[in-house]
N, C-alpha and C positions, 0 to 999 in steps of 0.2 A: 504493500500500500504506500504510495506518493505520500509523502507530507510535507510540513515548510510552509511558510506564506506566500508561496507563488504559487504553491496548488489549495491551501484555502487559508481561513481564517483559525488560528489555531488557542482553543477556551479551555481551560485547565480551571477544574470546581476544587476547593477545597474546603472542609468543614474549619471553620473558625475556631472551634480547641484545636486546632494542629497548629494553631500561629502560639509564638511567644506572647506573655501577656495575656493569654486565654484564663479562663481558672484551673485547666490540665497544668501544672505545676510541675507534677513529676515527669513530664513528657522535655518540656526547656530545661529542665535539670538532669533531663539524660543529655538533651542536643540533639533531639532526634524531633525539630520544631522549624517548623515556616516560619518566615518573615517576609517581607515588604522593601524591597531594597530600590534605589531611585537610579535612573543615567539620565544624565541633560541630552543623550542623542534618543533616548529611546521611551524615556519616560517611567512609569510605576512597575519592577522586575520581581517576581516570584521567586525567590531562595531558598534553597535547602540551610538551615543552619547556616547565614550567610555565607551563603556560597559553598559549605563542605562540601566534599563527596560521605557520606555515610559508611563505606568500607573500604577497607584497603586492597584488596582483591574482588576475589568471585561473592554474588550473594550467598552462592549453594554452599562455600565455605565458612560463612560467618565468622570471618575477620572484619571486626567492626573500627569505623573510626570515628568514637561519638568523642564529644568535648563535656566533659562531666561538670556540674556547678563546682564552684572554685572549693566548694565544702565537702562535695563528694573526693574520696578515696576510689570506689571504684561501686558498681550495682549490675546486680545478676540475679538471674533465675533458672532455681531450680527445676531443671527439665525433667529430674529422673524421677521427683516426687508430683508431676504433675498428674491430675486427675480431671476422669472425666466426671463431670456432673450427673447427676437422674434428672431429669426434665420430667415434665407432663407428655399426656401420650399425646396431647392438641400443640403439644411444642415438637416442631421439625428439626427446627437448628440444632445442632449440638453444643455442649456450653464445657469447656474446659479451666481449669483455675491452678493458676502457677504460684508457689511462692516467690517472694522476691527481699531481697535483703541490700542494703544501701549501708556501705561504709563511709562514716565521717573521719575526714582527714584532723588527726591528732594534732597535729601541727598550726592549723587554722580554727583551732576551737580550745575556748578556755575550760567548759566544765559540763556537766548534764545538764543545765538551766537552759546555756546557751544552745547546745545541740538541739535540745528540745523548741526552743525558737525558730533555730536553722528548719529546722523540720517540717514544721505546722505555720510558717510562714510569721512571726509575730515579732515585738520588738524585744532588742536586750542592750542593754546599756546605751549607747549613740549610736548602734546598727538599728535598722529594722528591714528585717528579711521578706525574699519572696515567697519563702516556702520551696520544700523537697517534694511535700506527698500532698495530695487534694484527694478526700473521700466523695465517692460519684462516678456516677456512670456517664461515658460518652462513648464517642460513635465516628468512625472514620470511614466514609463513602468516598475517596477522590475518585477523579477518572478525568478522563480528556475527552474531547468530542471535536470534532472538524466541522467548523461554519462554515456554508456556503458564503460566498462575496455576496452582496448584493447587484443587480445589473447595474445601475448606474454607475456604482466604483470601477467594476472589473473594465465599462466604457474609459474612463477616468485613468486604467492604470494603464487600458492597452494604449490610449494614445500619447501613452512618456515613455520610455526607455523601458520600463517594468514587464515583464513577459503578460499575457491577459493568463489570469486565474483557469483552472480548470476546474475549481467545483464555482458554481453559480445558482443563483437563485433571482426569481424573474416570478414579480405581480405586474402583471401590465392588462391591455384588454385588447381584443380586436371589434371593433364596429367596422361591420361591410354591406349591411342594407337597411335604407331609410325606410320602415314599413308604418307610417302615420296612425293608421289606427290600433295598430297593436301597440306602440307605444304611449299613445293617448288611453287607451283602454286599462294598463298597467298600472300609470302612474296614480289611477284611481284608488286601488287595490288596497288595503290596510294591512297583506301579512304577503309579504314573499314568497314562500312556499307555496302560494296559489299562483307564481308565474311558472309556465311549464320548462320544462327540465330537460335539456336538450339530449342527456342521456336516457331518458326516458324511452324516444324515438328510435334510439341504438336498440335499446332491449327490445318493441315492437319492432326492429327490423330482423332480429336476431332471431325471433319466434318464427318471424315467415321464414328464415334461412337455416332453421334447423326443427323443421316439420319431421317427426321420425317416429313412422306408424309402425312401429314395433308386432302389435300384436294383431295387427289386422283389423282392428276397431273403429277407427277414422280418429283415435286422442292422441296427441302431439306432446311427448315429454317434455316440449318445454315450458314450464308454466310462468306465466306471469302475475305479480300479485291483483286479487282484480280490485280494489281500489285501484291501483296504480293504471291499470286499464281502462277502466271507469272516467279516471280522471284525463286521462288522454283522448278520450272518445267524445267524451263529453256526454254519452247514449244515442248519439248519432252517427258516427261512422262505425262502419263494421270492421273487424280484426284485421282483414285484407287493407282496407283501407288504409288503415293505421299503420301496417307495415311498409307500406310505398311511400310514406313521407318523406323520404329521407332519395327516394328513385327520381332520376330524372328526366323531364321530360322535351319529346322532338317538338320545335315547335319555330315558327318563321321568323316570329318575333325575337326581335335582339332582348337579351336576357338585362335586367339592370346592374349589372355591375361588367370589369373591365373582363374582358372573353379572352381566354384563350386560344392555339389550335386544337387545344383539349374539347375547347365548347363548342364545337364545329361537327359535327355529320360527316360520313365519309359516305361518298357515291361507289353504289354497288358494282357499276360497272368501269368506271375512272379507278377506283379504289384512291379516289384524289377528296379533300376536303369539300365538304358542301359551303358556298358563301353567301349563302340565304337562307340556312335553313341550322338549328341548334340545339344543342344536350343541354338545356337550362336545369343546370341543378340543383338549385332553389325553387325552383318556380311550386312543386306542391307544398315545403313548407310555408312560402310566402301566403299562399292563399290559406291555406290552415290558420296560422296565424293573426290572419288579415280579416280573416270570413270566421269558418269555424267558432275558431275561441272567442274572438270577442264578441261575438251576437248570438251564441249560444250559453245561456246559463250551468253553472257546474251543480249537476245532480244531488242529489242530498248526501247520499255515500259518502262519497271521497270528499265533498264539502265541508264536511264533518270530522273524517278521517285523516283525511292526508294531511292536513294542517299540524297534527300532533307527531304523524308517523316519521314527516321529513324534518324534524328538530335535527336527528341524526341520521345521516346517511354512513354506511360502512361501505366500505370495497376490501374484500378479502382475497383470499386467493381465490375463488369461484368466479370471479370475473373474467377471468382467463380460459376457464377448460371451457364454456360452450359460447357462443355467439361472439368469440373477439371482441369486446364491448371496449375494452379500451383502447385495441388496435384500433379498427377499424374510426373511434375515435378521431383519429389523429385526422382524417380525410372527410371526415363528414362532418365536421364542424364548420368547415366553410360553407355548411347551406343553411346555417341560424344567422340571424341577423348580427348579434353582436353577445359577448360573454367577455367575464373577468377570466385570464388564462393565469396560473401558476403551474410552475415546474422549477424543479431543484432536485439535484443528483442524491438516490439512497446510500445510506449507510450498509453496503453488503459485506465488508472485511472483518467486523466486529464478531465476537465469540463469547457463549457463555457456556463454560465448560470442557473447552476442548481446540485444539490449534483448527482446525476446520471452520468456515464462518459459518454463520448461521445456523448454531447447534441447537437452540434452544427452538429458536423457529421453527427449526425441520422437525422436534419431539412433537415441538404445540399443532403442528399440520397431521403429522402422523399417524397423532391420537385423535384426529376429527375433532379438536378443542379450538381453533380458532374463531371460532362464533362467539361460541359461550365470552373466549377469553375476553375478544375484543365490546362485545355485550358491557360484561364486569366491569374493565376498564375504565369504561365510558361513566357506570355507575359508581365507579369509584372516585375517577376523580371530577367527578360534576358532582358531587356528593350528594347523586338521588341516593342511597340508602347506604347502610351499615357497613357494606362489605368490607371492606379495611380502612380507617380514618387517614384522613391525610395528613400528614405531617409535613410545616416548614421547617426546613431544616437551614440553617442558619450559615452561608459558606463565604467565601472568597472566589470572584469569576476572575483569572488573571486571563487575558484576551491582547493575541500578537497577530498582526496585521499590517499590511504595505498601506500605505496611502498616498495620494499628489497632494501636496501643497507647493504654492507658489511654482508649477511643471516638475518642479521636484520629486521622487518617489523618496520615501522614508519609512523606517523600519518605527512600529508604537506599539509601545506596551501600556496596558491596563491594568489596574487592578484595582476592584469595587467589591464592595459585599454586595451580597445576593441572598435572595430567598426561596431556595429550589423546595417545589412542590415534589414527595414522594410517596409512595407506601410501599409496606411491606408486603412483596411478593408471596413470600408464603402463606400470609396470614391470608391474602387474597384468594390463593388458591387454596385454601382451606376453605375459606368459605363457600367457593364453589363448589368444592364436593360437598359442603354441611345442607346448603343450600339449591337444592336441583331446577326449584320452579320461578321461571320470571318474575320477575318484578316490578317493570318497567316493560311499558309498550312503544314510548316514543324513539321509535327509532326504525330504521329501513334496511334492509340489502341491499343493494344495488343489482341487478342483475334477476337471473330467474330463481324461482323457489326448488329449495334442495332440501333435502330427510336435517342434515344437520343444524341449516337457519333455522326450520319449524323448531326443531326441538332445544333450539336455545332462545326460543320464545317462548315455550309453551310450559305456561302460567297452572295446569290440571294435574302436576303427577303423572303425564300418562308418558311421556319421554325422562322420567328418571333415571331408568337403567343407562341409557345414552350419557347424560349427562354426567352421572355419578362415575361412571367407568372410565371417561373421556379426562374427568378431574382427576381422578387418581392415580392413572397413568403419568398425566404430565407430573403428578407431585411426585411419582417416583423416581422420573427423569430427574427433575430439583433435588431431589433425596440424593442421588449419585454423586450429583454434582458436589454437593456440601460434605457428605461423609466419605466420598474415594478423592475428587480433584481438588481439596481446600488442604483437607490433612492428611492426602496421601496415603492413608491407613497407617497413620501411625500417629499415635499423641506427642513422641518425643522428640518427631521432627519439628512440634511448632517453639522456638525459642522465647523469651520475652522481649527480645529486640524485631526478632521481627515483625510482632503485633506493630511494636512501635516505629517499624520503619517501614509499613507496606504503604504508605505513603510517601515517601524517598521520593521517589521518580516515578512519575505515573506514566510514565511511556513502558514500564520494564511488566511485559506482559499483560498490557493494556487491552489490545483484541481478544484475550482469552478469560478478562476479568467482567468483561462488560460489552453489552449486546443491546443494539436498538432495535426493540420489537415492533414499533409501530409510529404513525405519526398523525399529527390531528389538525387541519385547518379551522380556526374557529372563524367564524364572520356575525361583526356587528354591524351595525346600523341603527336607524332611528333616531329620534329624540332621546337628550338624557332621560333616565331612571333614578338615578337615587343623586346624592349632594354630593360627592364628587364629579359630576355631570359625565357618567362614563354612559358609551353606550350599551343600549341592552344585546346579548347576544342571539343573534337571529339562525343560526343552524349550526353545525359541526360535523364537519367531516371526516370519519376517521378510515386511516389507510393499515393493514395490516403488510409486515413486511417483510411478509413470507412471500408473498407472490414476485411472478418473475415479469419485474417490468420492463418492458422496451430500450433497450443501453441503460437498462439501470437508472433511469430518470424519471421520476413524477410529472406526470401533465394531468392539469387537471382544469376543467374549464365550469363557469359558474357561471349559467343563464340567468339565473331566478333573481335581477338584479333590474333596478329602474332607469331610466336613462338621467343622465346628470344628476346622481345621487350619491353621497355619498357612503361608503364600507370600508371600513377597516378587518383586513383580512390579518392573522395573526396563525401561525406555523409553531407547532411545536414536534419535538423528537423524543419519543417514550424510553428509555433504554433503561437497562437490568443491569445493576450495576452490583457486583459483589464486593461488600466491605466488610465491617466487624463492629461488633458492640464489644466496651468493656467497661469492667469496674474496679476499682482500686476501695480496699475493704479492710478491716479489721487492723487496723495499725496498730503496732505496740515498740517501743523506746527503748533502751538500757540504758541503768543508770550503774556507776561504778559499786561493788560492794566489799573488792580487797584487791588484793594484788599476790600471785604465786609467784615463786621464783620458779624456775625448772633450772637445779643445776644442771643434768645433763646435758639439756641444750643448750644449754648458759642464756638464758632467754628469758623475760622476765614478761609474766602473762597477767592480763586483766582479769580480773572477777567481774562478772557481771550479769545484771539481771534487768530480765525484759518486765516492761510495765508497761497499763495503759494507761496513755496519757492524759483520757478521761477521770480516772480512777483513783489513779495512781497508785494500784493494785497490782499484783504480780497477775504475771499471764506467761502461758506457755509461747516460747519462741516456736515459731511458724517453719524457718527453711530448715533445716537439718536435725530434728531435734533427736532422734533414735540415735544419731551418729555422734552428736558429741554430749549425751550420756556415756556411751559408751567409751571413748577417748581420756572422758574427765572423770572416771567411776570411783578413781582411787581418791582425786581429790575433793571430790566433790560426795562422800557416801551417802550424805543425806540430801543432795541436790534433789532437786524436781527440773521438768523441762524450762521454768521460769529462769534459770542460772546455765550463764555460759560463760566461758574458760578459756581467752584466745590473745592473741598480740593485739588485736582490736580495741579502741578505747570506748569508738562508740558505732552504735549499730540500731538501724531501724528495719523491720521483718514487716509485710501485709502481704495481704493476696492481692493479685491480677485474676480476676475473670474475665473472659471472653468467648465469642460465639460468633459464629461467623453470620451474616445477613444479606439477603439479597434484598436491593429495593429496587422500585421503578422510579425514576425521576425524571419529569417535565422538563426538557429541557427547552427553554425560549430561543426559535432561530432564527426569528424573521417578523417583522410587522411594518404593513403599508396602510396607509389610507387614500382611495383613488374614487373615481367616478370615473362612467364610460362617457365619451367625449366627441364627438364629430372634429375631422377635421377642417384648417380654415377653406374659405373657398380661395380659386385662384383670382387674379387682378380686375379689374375693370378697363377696359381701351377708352378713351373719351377724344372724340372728333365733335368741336365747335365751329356751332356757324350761328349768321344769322339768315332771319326770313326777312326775304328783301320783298318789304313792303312798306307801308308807315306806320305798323302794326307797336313801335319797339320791341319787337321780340328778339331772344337771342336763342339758339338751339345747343343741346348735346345728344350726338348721337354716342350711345354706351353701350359696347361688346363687350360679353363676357369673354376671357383669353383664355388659349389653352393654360394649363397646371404645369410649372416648372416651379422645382426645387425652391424653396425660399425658410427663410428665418420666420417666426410666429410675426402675424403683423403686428400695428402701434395699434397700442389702447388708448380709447378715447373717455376710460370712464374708469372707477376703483372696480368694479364688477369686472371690465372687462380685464385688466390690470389682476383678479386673481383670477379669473378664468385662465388667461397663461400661465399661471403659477399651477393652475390644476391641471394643466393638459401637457405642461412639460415636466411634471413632477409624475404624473401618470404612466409618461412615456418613455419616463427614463430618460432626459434630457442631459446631456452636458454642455458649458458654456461653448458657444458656436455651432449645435448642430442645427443640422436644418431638416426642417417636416419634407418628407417623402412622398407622401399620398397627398390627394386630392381630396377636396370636399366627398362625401359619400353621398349626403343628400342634397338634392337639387340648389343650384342660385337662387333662392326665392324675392329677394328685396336688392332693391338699391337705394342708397341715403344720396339725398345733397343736402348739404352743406351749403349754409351761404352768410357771408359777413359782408358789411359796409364800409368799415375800415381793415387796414392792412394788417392781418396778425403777426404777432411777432411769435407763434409756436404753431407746431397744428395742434396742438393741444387745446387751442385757443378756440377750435370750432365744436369743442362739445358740447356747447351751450346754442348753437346755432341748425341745428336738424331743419330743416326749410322743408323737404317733401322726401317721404317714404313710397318708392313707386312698387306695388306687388305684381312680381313675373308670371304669375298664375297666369294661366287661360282659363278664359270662363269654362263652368263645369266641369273642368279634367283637370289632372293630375299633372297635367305637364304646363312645362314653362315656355317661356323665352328666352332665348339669349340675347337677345339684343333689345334695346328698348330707347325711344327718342322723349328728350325731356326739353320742354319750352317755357321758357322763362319771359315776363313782362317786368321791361326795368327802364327808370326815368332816364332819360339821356343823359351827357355830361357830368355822372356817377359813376363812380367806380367799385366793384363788387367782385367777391372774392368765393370760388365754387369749390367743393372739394367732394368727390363722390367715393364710395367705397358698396360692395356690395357682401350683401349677409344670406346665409343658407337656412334652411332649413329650422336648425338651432338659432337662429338670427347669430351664428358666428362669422365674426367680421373677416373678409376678404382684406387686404392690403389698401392703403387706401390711394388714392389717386394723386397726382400732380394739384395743385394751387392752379385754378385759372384766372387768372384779374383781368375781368371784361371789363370795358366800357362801352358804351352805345355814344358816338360823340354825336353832335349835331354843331355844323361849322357854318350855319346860317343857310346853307346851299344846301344840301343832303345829309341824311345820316349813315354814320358806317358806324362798323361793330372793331373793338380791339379785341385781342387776345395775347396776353402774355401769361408762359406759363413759368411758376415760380417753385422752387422748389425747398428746403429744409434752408440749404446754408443761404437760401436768398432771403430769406424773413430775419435774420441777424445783420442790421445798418451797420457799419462802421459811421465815428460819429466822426466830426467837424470833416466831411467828405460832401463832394457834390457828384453825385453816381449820376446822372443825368443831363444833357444838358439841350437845349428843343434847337432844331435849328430849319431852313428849308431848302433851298437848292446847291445853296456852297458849302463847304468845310476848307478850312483852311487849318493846318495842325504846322505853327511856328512854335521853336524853342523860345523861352524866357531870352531876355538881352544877357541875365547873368550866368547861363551854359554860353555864352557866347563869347563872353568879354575874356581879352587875353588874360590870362595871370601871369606878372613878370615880377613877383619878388626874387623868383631863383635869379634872373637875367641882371649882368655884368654889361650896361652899358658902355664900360671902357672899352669892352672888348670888341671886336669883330663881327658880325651879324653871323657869318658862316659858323662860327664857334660858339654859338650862343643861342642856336635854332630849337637843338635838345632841350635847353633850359624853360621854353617857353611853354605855358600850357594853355588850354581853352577852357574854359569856364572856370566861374568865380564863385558859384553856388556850393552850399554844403551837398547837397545831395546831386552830383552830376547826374545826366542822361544819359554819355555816351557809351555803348554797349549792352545799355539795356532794353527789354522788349513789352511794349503796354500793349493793353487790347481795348479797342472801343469797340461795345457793340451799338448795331442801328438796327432803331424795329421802327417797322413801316406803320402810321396811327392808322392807318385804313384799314390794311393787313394782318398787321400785326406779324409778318414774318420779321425775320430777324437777317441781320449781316454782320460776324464779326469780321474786325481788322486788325492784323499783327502788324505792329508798327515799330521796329527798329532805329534808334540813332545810332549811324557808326561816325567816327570822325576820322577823315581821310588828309593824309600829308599829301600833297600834290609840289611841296617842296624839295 
């Protein structure tokens, strides 16, 4: 598997006891603790014990390189006395409990008062400690997970030196047909889930394309839910019908959108393209759409029904084996009018249990449990019911990624707390087996009805056996995992530093600790709901991620959506992540109570005895205690395990418990807020004239132009001013790019514009709208492209036109050239001017005279002072021949000669124009 920030965004979660400073105390006092470290190139860096490495070799060897508190001697656990717990028979996990013993260096401690402070974190004399031991339980889940870029950056990085990302992720929409009254009919609608579902049509196409009369009966295995049928029918077409929606059809007529040679008929006997005649491949859903749905009412059934059923829609792996529903996807969505599209590459390298990917997936498929699982899931963590509570769990996201600033690419790191949504997989799938029958009806399959969906719906007891047997499987799967691949079958391989360092490096078999099972689009909209002004969530789509998608990338496309409205679409990634609970438990202290000599060894040994420091009661030492009984028997005859006998001065014993855990965590990968959007239309042509009568009239004849490439046009208003911000935020815009497509719905309007004085912005004309002319033709649906506009204006006035045209969405076309007509009247006849003026011509330069009137002569003389000799350099004594070079022409600060002006001349009748480049050169003829 590719990693690094050039193939994605790279998020590393840590639980907040694994940082220093946490209340895990004994965890900073081994040095086997996160921190937070800063670069001025790179920003907020995730550290292992600043910067360690954790061993000095191999892990398998456990040569450790921890930095012990300046008070520790040294801290270890008893492997050989370690013990497995009894659980309950409803507990999965296994729970193992290590002793652990922590030597105080002698050297650095005055007395048992003080060690006793060192210990339990409290004050003594002018120190006050952090503490060695914290009693309490916590919880170490890390894991890493690989973020898709978002589109806009990875546009952003491909166009700097930075290679383009290969993982990606993309909310964008396509709109390709204006259909008026489906979209007027929608906008009415008070729940989305009652606009139809462009998959919907797939699964009615899938029915007619996999008819399979098995038994001779005339019944077709493939069923579809008949609500769902119901509701696509409306009770008026029949099955057949329904399944041709998506077929398309011969027909003469030019199809409304831009054709292919694909949209073209081939002649039977030419085997050459028909140029008249066409495969319109929308055309039945257009009228469906058009006719149908909206002037047919939705039946009581599904009226009633399908409002609650489509909260959630699932795609599991059943999408796949019969009707291609999401292949065939990919090609048939160009015959809906328009949909929100998301896609973003799956997580398939990940493992839970095993070097192989997708181990846990292929048990949960295996066992026919992916209904049920993905069902649960859903009611887990939407928290319809009981099945496992969610817990926030409390982490550190550190998040490394390239980005442009300034054309620049740069390497950024992050690091933020977080509040990762999880639960407990087992406990989850306990419940599933505890629990066989529904709960919850809101929710859908995608796709046709199969024995497995029924029976992870069905609410009567009568599919228990399915369910129960399906749940107890995958728990035995999970069972393997936890008691063969965690601890290897043996208890004596788990150390006590490993507990505490399987957090170290969360890359060091990361694919086989942690597995994304699934992934869930959520979509709001609406009006706020509650006093954060959040919006309410309007469906959920959850994808199971066992299925084998298309190169491994999610496409998914979302009809059920209003035109210019807005959704906030939000992606999340389920993944099983294996981590460990532990506890730190029964503490007890030694305090001195003599001193042995041992001549033999010439060694001179401490008495001592363990207490608790609640109590301050004797208590039996925890790590070794059979052993140095034994050792010390002679000295000690009337010892109990409370007294021990060693070079140590001081000494702290408790237990480690732990258990290993798998959770599911919500991982957040992506959030947009978009609306679908027409694009602009293209320009307006404007040809002026006048009507030569005594009418005053002045004319504009205004073509619509063909569509070439352009930048979003100028706003004339704050509305239209965020519409650009919605349609280039939509589309993934980067600074300079330019719209590609054309308008989709017709030219329908054109604005003039008209001012009496001369603006100085065109900004200046949004206060001035004169006439709104509609291209409509009477009773049909089609327009005009071209349109003549007549205007009545006073003579010897001057007026300022500016036209722009609007589509369908009244979204603004580009707008036009500045016209400044006049109508003169010279006593004798009237004629019309036209000058056209453009952006940088409305900005005067001031104390200038841009103008100047004149009638049949021009005469263009230099000033007398470009003329006059200059002879300060000139030596009159001298010679004329020697003294020619000296002399210069002109006297002015600002000479002419060599430089180039332009006058321009416009004709008042006319109004055409003449310019003239006019050069001074100054020629020696000396």
């Amino acid at each position: 598997m590719a990693s690094g920030t050039d193939y994605s965004k790279v998020a590393t979660f840590l639980d907040t006891n694994l940082f220093s400073g946490s209340a895990e105390t004994f965890r900073t006092a081994m040095g086997a603790y996160w921190d937070i470290g800063s670069s001025s190139a790179e920003g907020e860096i995730l550290q292992f014990a600043e910067g360690q490495s954790a061993f000095f070799v191999d892990y398998l060897d456990r040569v450790y390189n921890l930095t012990f508190n300046t008070y520790m001697e040294n801290a270890k656990g008893n492997m050989e006395t370690t013990v497995k717990l009894e659980t309950s028979e409803d507990v999965l996990a296994p729970a193992y409990r290590i002793p652990v013993r922590i030597t105080g260096d002698a050297s650095k401690i005055q007395n048992d008062k003080e060690w006793k402070a060192i210990v339990l974190g409290r004050e003594y004399g002018d120190n006050s400690h952090s503490g060695l031991y914290s009693a309490g339980t916590f919880q170490s889940t890390p894991f890493r997970f690989y973020v898709p870029y978002p589109k806009q950056e990875t546009k952003l990085l491909a166009n700097s030196t930075a290679p383009e990302p290969e993982q990606q992720i993309e909310i964008s929409y396509n709109y390709q047909a204006y259909l008026e009254e489906y979209e007027n009919y929608i906008s009415t609608l008070g729940d989305e889930v009652l606009i139809p579902n462009l998959y919907f049509f797939e699964i009615f196409k899938g029915q007619k394309d996999n008819l399979n009369d098995v038994d001779g009966d005339g019944v077709i295995t493939f069923e579809v839910d008949p609500n769902i049928a119901a509701f696509g029918s409306l009770g008026v077409l029949t099955d057949e019908e329904l399944s041709q929606l998506y077929d398309p059809e011969v027909t003469s007529v030019l199809p409304p959108y831009q054709i292919t040679l694909d949209d073209l008929t081939t002649n039977t006997t030419t085997t050459l393209p028909n140029s008249t005649e066409y495969s319109d491949k929308s055309f039945h859903m257009r009228n469906y759409l058009s006719g149908t749905y909206v002037q047919t009412p939705m039946p009581p059934s599904p009226a009633a029904t399908v409002p609650n059923i489509l909260r959630n829609i699932f795609f599991d792996e059943v999408v796949f084996e019969t009707g291609q529903l999401l292949e065939n996807m990919q090609e048939d969505k160009s015959k809906f009018p328009y949909f929100i599209k998301i896609n973003f590459p799956l997580d398939v390298f990940t493992s839970l249990g095993g070097a192989t990917p997708g181990r846990f997936k292929t048990a949960i498929v295996d066992n026919n449990f992916s209904q049920k699982f993905m069902k649960t899931l859903k009611e887990a963590f939407l928290e319809e019911t009981p099945v496992a509570p969610i817990e926030n769990i409390a982490m550190i996201k550190g998040l490394e990624y390239d980005a442009v600033s300034n054309n620049l690419v740069k390497g950024v790191r992050t690091a933020q707390p977080a509040a990762v949504k999880s639960i407990d997989l087992l406990e989850m799938l306990t419940n599933c087996y505890n629990n066989y029958n529904s709960e919850t009806a809101n929710c859908y399959f995608m796709g046709e009805t199969t024995d497995a969906r029924e029976a992870s719906m069905s609410d009567d007891s009568s599919r228990r056996y399915e369910n129960t047997i399906n749940s107890i499987n995958t728990l035995n799967y999970l069972d393997k995992v936890l008691q063969v691949y965690l601890t290897k079958g043996s208890v004596a391989t788990v150390a006590m530093e490993e507990i505490l360092l399987a957090a170290e490096d969360t890359s060091v078999q990361v694919q086989q600790s942690m597995e994304t099972v699934a992934y869930r689009i959520e979509k709001l909209g609406g009006p706020p709901v509650s006093d954060n002004f959040a919006q309410p969530a309007l469906q959920n789509y959850w994808f199971f991620n066992g299925a084998t998608y298309p190169d491994n990338i999610l496409n998914f496309y979302d009809s059920q959506v209003k035109y210019g409205t807005d959704y906030t679409y939000k992606v999340y990634a389920y993944v099983a992540v294996v981590g460990q609970k532990y506890e730190y438990s029964d503490l007890r202290l030694t305090r001195q109570i003599g001193v042995y000599e041992d001549s033999a060894k010439k060694q001179v040994n401490q008495c001592l005895e363990f207490y608790d420091p609640n109590t301050e009661l004797p208590v039996s030492q925890l790590y070794d205690t059979q052993a140095t009984l034994d050792t010390y028997a002679s000295i000690l005859p009337l010892g109990t395990d409370a007294q021990y006998v060693g070079p140590e001065h001081y000494l702290a014993d408790f237990y480690l418990t732990w258990s290993p855990t798998v959770k599911i965590m919500e991982v957040p990968i992506y959030s947009k807020t978009l609306q679908v959007l027409d694009n602009p239309c293209s320009n307006v042509d404007v040809i002026p004239y006048q009507v030569l009568n005594d009418s005053q009239k002045v004319g504009f004849v205004l073509n619509y132009e063909f569509f070439v490439q352009n930048s979003f046009p100028y706003t004339m208003s704050p509305a239209e001013t965020q519409l650009k911000i919605d349609y280039q935020h939509a589309n993934d815009f980067i600074p300079g790019e330019q719209i590609t497509q054309d308008s989709v719905s017709k030219a329908r309007y054109i604005e003039v514009y008209r001012m009496n004085t001369k603006p100085s912005s065109m900004g200046d004309f949004s206060q001035h709208l004169h006439s709104r002319i509609d291209l409509r033709l009477p009773n049909t649906k089609d327009v005009d492209n071209i349109a003549n506009f007549v205007d009545t204006i006073p003579t010897n006035k001057t007026f300022y036109y500016l036209f722009r045209i609007l589509n369908e969405h009244r979204i603004p076309s580009h707008i036009s050239e500045i016209y400044e007509t006049t109508l003169v009247n010279d006593g004798s006849y009237k004629y019309a001017t036209f000058n056209t003026l453009f952006q940088e011509d409305l900005q005067e330069d001031l104390f200038t005279e841009p103008t100047k009137a004149f009638k049949k002569l021009m005469h263009l003389r230099p000033n007398a002072a470009q003329l006059t000799f200059a002879t300060a350099d000139v030596d009159f004594g001298e010679s004329a021949a020697t003294q020619v070079g000296e002399l210069a022409v002109g006297t002015a600060d600002d000479l002419i000669w060599g430089k180039t002006f332009k006058i321009r001349l416009t004709s008042k009748k006319t109004g055409k124009k003449i310019d003239l480049n006019i050069t001074y050169n100054l020629e020696n003829d000396i």
